[in-house]
PyMOL Python script that loads the backbone (N, CA, C, O; Angstrom):
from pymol import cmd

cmd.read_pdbstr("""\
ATOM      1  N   UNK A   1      78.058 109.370  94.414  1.00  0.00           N
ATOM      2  CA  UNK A   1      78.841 108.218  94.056  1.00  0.00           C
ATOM      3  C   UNK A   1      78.099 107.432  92.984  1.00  0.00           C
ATOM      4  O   UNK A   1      76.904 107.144  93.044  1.00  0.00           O
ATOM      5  N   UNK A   2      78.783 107.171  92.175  1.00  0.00           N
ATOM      6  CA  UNK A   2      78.603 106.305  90.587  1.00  0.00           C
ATOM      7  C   UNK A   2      78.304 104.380  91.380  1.00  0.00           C
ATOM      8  O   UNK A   2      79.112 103.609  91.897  1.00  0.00           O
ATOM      9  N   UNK A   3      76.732 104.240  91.105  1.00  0.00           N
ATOM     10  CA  UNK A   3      76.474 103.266  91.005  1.00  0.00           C
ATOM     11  C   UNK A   3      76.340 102.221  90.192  1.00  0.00           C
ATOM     12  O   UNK A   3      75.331 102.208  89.486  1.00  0.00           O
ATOM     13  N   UNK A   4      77.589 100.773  90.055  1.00  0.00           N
ATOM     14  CA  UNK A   4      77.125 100.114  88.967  1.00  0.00           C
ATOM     15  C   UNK A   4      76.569  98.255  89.603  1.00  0.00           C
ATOM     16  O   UNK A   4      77.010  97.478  90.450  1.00  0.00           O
ATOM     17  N   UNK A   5      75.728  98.239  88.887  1.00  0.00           N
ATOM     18  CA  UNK A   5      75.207  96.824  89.094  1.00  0.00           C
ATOM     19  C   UNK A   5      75.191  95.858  88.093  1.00  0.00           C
ATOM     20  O   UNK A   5      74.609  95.925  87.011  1.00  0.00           O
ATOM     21  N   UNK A   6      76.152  94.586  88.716  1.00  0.00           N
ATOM     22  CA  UNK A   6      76.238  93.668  87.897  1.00  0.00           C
ATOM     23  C   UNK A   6      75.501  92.366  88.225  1.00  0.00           C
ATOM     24  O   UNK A   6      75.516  91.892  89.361  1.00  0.00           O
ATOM     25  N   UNK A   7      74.631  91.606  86.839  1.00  0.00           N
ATOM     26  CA  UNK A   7      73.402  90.816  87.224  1.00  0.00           C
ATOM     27  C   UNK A   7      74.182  89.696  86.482  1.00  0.00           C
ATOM     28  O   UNK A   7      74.174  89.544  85.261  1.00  0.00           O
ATOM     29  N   UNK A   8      74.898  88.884  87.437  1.00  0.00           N
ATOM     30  CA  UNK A   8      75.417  87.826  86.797  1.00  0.00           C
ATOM     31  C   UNK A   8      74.155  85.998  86.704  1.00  0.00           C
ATOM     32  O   UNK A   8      73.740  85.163  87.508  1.00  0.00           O
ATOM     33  N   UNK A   9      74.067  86.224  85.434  1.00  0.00           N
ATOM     34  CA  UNK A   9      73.008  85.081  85.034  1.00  0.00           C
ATOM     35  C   UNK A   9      74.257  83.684  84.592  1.00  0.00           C
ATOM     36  O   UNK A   9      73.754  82.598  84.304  1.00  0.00           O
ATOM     37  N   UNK A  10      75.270  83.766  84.576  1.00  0.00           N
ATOM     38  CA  UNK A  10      75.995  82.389  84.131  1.00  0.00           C
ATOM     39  C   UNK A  10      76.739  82.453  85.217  1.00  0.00           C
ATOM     40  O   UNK A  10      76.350  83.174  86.136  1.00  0.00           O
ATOM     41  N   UNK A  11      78.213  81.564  85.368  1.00  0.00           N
ATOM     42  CA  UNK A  11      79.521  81.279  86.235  1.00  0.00           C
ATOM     43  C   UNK A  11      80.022  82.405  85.592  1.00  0.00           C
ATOM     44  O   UNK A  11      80.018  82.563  84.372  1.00  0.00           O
ATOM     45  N   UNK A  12      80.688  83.614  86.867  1.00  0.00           N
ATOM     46  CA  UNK A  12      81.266  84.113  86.165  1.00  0.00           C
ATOM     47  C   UNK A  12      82.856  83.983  85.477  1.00  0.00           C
ATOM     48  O   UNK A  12      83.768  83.291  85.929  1.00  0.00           O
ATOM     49  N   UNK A  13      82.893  84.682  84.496  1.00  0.00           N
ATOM     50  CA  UNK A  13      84.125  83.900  83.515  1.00  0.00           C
ATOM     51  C   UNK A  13      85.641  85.193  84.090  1.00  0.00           C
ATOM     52  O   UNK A  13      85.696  86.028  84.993  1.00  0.00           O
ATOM     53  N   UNK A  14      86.440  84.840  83.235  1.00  0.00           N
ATOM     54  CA  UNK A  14      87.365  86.099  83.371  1.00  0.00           C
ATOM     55  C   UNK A  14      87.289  87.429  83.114  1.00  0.00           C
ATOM     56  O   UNK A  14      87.579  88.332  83.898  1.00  0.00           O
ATOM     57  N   UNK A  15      86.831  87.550  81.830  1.00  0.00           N
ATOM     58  CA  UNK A  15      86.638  88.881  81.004  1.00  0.00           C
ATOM     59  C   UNK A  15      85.278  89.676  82.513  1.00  0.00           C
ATOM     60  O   UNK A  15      85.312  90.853  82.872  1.00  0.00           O
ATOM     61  N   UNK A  16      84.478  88.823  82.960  1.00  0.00           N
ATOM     62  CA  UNK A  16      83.671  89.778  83.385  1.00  0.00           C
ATOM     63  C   UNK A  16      84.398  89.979  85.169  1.00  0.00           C
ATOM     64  O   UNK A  16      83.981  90.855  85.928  1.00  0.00           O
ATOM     65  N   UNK A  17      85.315  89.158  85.489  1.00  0.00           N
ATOM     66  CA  UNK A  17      85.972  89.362  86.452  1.00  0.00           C
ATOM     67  C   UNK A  17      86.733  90.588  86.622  1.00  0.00           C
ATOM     68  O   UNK A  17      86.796  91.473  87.476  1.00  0.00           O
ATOM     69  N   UNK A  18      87.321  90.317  85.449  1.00  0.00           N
ATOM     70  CA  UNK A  18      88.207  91.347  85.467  1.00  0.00           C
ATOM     71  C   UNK A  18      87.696  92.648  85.145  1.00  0.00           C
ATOM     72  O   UNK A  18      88.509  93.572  85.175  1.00  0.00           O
ATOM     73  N   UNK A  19      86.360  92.928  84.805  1.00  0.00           N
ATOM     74  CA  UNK A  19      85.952  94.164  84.612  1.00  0.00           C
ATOM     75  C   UNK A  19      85.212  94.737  85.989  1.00  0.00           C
ATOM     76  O   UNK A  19      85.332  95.933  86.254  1.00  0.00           O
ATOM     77  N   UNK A  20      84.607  94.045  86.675  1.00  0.00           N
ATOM     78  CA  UNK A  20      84.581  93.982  88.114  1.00  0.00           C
ATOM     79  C   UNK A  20      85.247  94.359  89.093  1.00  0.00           C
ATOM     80  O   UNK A  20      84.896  95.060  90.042  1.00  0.00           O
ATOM     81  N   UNK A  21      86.171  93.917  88.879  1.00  0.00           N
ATOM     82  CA  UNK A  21      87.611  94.270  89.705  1.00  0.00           C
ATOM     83  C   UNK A  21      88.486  96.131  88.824  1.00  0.00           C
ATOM     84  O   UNK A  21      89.170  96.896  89.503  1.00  0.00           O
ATOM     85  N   UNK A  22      88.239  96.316  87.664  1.00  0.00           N
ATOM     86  CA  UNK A  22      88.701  97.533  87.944  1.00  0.00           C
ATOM     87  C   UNK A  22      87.840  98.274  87.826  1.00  0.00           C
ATOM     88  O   UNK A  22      88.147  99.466  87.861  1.00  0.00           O
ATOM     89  N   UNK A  23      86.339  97.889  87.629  1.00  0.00           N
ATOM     90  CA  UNK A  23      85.243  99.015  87.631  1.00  0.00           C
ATOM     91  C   UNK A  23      85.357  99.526  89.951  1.00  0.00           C
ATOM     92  O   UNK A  23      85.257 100.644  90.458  1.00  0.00           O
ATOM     93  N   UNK A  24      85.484  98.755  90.354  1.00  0.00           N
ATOM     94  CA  UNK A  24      85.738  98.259  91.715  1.00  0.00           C
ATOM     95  C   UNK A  24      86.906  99.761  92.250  1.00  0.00           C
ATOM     96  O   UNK A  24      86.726 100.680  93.049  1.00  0.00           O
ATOM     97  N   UNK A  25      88.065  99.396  91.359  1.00  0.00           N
ATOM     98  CA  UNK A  25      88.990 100.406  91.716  1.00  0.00           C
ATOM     99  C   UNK A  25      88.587 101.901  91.320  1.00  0.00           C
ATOM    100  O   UNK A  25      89.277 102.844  91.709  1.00  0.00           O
ATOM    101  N   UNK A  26      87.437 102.088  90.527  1.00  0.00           N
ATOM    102  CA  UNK A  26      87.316 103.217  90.179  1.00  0.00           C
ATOM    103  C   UNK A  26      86.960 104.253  91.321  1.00  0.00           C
ATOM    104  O   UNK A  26      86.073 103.866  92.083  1.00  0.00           O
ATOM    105  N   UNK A  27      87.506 105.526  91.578  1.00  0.00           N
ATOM    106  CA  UNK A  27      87.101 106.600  92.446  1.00  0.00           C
ATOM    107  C   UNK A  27      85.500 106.921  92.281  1.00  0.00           C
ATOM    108  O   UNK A  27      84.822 106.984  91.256  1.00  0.00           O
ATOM    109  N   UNK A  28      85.313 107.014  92.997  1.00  0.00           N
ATOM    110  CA  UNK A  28      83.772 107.543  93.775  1.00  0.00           C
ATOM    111  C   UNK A  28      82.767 106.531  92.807  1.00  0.00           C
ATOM    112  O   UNK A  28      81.969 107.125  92.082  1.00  0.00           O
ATOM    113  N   UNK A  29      82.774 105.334  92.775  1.00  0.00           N
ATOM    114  CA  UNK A  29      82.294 104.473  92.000  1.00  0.00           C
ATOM    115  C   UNK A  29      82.019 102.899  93.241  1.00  0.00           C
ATOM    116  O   UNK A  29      82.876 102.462  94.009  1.00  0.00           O
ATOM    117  N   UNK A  30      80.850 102.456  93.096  1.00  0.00           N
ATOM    118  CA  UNK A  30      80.323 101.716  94.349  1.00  0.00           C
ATOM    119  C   UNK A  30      79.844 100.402  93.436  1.00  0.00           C
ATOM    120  O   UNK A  30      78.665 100.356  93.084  1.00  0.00           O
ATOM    121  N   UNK A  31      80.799  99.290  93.038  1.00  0.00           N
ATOM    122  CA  UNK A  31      79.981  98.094  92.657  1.00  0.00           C
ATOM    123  C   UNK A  31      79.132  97.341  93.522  1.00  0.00           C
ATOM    124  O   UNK A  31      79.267  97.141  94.729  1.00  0.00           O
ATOM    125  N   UNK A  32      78.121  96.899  92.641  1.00  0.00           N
ATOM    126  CA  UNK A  32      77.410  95.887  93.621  1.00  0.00           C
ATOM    127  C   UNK A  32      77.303  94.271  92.291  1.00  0.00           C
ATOM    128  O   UNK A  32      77.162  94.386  91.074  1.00  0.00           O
ATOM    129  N   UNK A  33      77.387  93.372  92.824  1.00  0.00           N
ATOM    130  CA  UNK A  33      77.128  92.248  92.209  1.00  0.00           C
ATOM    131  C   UNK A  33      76.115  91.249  92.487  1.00  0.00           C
ATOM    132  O   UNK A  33      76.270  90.646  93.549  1.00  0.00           O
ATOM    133  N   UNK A  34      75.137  90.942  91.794  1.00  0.00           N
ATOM    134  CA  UNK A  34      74.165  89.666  92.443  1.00  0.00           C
ATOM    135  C   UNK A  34      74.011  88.476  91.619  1.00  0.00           C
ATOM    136  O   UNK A  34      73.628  88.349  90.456  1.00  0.00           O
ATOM    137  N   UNK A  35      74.334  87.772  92.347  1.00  0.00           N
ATOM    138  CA  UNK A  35      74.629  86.549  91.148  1.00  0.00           C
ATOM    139  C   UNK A  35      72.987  85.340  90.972  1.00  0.00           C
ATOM    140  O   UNK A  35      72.581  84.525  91.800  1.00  0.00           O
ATOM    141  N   UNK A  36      72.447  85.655  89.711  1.00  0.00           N
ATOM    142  CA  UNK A  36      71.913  85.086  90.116  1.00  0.00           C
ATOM    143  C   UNK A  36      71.282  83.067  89.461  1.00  0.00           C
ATOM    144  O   UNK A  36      70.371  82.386  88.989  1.00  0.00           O
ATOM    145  N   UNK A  37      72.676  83.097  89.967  1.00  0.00           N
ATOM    146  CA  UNK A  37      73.016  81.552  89.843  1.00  0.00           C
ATOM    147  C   UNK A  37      72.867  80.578  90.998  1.00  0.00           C
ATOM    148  O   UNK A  37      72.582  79.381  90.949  1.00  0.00           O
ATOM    149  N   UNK A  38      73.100  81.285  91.959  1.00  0.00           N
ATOM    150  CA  UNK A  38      73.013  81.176  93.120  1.00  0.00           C
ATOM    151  C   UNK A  38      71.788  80.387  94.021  1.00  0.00           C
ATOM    152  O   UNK A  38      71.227  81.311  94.609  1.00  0.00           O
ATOM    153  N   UNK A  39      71.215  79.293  94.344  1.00  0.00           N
ATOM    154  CA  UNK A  39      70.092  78.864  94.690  1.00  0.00           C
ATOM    155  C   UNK A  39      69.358  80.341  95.920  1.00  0.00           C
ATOM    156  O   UNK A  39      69.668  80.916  96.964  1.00  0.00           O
ATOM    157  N   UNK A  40      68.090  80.340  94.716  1.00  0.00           N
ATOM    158  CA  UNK A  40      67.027  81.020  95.752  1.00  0.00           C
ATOM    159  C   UNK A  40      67.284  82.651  96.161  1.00  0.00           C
ATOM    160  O   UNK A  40      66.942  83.140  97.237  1.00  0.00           O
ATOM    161  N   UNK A  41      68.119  83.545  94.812  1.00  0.00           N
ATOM    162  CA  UNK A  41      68.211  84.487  94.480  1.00  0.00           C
ATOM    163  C   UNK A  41      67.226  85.604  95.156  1.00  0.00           C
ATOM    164  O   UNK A  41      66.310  84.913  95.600  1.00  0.00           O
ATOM    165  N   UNK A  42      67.035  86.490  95.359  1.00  0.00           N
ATOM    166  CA  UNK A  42      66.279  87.573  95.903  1.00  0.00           C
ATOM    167  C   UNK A  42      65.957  88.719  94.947  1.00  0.00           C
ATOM    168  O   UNK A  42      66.546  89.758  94.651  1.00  0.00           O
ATOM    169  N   UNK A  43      64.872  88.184  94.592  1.00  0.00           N
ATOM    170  CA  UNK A  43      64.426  88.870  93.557  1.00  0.00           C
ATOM    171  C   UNK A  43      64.176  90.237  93.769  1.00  0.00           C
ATOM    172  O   UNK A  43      64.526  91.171  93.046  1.00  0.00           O
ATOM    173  N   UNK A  44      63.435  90.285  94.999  1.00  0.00           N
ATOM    174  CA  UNK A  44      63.071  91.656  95.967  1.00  0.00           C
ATOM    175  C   UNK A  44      64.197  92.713  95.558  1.00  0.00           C
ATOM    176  O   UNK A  44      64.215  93.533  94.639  1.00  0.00           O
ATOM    177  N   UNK A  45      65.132  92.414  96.556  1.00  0.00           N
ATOM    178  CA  UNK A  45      66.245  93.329  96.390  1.00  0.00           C
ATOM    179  C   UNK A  45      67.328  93.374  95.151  1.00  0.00           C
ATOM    180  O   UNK A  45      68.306  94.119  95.083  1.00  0.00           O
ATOM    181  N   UNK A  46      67.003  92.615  94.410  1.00  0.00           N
ATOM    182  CA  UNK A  46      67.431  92.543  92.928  1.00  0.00           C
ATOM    183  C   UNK A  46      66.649  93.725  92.361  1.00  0.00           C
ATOM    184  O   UNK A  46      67.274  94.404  91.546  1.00  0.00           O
ATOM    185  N   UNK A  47      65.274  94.134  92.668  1.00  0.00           N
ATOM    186  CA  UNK A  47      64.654  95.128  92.114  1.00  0.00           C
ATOM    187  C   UNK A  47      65.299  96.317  92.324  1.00  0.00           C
ATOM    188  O   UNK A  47      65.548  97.068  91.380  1.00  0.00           O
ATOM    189  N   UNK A  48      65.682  96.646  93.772  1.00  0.00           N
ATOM    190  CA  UNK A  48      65.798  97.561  94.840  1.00  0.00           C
ATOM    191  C   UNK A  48      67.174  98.674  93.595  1.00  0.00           C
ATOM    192  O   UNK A  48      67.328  99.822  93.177  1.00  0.00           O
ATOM    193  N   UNK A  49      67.810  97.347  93.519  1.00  0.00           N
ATOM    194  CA  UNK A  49      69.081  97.546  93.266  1.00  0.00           C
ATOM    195  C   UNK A  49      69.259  98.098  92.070  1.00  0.00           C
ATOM    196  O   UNK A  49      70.076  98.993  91.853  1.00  0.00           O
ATOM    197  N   UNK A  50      68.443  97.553  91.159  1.00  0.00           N
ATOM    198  CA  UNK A  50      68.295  98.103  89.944  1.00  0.00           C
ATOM    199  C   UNK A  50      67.660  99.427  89.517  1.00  0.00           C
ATOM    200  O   UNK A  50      67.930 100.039  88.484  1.00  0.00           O
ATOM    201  N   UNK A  51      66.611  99.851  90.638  1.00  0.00           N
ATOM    202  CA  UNK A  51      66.133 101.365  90.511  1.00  0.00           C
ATOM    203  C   UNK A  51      67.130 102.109  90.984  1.00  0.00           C
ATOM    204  O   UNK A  51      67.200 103.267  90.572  1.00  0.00           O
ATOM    205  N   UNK A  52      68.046 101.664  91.873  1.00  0.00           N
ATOM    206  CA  UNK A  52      68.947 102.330  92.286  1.00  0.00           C
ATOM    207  C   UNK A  52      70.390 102.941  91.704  1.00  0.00           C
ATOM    208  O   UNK A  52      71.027 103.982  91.863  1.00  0.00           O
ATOM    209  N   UNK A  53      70.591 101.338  90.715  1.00  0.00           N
ATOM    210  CA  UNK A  53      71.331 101.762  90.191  1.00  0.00           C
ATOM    211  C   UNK A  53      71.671 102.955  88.778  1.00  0.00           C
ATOM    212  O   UNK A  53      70.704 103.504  88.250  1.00  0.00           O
ATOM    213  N   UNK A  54      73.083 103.250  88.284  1.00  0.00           N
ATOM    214  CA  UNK A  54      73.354 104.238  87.533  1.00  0.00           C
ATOM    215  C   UNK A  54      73.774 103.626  86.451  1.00  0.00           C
ATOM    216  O   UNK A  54      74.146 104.296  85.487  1.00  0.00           O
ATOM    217  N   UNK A  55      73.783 102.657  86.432  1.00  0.00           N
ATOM    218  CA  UNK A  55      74.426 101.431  84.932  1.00  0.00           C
ATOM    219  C   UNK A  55      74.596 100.106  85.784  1.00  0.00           C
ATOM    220  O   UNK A  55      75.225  99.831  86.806  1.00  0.00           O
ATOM    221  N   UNK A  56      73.523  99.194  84.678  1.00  0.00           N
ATOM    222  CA  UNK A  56      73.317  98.022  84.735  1.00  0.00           C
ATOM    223  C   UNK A  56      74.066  97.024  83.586  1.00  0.00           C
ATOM    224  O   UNK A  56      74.068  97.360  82.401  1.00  0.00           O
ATOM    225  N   UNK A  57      74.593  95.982  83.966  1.00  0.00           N
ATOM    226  CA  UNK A  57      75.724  94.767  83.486  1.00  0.00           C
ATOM    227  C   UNK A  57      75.157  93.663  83.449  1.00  0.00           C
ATOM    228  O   UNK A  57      74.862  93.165  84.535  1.00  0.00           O
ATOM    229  N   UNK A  58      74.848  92.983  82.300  1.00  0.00           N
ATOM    230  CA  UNK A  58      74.619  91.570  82.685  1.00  0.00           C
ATOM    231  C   UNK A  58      75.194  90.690  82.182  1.00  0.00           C
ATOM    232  O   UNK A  58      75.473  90.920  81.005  1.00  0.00           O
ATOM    233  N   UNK A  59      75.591  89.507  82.651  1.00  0.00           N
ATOM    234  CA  UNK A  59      76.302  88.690  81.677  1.00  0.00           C
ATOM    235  C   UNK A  59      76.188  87.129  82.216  1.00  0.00           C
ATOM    236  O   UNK A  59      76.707  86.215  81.576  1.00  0.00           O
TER     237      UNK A  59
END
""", "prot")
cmd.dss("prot")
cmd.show_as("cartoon", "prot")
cmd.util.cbc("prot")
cmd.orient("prot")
């Protein structure tokens, strides 16, 4: 299964919503999102995620 990880550094807007949502619908394709806007982010598993992943997004 096609791993993609998205590293959201702002609010996310539409354009990246909406790419989210049909990267999401894609067959054998597993989003993950970490926002890290978020108070007190996890950097740890922010790593984890990123060796893991198969294509990385940031916006």
């Amino acid at each position: 299964m096609r791993q993609i990880l998205h590293v959201l550094t702002k609010p996310s807007d539409g354009v990246t919503t909406d790419l989210i949502r049909r990267q999401s619908q894609q067959p054998e394709t597993n989003v993950t999102v970490v926002d890290l806007t978020q108070p007190e982010p996890d950097y740890d598993r922010l790593v984890e995620r990123v060796f893991a992943a198969d294509s990385i997004m940031v916006s």
